[in-house]
C-alpha positions as CSV (number, residue, x, y, z in Angstrom):
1,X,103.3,7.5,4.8
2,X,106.9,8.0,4.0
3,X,107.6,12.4,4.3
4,X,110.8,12.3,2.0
5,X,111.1,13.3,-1.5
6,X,109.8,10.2,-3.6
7,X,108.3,9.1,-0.7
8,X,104.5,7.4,-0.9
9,X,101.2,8.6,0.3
10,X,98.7,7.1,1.4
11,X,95.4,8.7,3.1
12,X,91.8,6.5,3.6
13,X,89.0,8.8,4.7
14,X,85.8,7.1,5.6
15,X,82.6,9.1,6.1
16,X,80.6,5.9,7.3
17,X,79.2,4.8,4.1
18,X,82.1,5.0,1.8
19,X,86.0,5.0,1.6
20,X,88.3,6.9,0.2
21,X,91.0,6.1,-0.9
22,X,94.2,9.1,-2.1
23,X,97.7,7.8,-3.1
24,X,100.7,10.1,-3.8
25,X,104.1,10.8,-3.8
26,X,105.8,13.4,-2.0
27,X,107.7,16.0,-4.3
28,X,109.0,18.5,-2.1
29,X,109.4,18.1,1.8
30,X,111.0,21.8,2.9
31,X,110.6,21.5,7.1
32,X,109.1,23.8,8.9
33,X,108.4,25.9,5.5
34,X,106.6,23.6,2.3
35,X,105.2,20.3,1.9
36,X,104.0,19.3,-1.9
37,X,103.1,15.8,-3.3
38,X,100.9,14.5,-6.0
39,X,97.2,13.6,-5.1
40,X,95.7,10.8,-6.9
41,X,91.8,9.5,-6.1
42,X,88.7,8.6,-8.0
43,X,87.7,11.8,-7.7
44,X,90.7,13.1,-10.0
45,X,90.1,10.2,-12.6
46,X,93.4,8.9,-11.2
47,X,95.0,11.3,-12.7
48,X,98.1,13.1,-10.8
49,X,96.7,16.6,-9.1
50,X,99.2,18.6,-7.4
51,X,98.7,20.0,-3.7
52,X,101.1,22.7,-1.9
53,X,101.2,23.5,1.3
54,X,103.1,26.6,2.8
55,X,103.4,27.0,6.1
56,X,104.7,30.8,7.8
57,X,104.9,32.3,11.1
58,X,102.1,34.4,12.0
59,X,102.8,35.5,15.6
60,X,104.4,33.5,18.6
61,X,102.0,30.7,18.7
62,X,100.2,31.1,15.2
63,X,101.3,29.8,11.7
64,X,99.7,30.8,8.3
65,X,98.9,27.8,6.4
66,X,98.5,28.2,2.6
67,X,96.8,25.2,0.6
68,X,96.7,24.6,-3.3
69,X,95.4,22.2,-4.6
70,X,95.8,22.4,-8.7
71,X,96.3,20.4,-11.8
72,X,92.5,18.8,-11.9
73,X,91.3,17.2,-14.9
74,X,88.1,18.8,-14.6
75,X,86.5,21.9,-12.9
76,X,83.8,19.6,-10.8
77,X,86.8,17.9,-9.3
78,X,88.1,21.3,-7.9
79,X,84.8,22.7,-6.3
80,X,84.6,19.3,-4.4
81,X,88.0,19.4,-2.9
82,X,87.7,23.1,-2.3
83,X,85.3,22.1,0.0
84,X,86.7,18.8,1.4
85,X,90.2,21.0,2.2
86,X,88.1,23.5,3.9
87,X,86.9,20.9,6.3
88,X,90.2,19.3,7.3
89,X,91.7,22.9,8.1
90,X,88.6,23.9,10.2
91,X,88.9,21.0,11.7
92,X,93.1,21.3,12.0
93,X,92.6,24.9,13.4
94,X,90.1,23.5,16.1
95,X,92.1,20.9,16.9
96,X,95.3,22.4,17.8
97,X,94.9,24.7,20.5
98,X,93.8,22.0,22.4
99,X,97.1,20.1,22.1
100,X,99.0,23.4,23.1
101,X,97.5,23.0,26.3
102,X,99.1,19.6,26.8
């Protein structure tokens, strides 16, 4: 993973019977503020989709995360990662008020 404009992408889930694998390219990398890059998987007929991600302070130790996803070649594609995304920021918001405690 390379976090610089033009920079590549590279993310491999596995969920124990299958990988998966998601290539991109960032487009914007605004710190602490926005992070965009293209999203490109089987599950997009390897065709460039666009995710966003907008980050703003919420309170003293809380951010608001915002995440779009957009530019699918078809509507099936969307409802999967809408629930996909879901997972990873449940599982993101778990996650990180235990490394606060470190």
């Amino acid at each position: 993973m390379e976090p610089r404009v033009g920079g590549a992408l590279l993310v491999i889930m596995n969920d124990g019977s299958k990988t998966y694998e998601h290539r991109g390219e960032f487009s914007i990398v605004d710190r602490p503020v926005k992070l965009a890059f293209t999203w490109i998987a089987a599950a997009t007929d390897m065709q460039p989709t666009l995710v966003t991600i907008e980050f703003g302070r919420a309170a003293e130790f809380e951010t608001d995360l915002v995440l779009t996803h957009e530019r699918f070649p078809r509507k099936e594609a969307s409802d999967q990662y809408r629930g996909g995304w879901g997972q990873i920021v449940t599982r993101l918001d778990a996650y990180l008020p235990s490394r606060r405690r470190m």
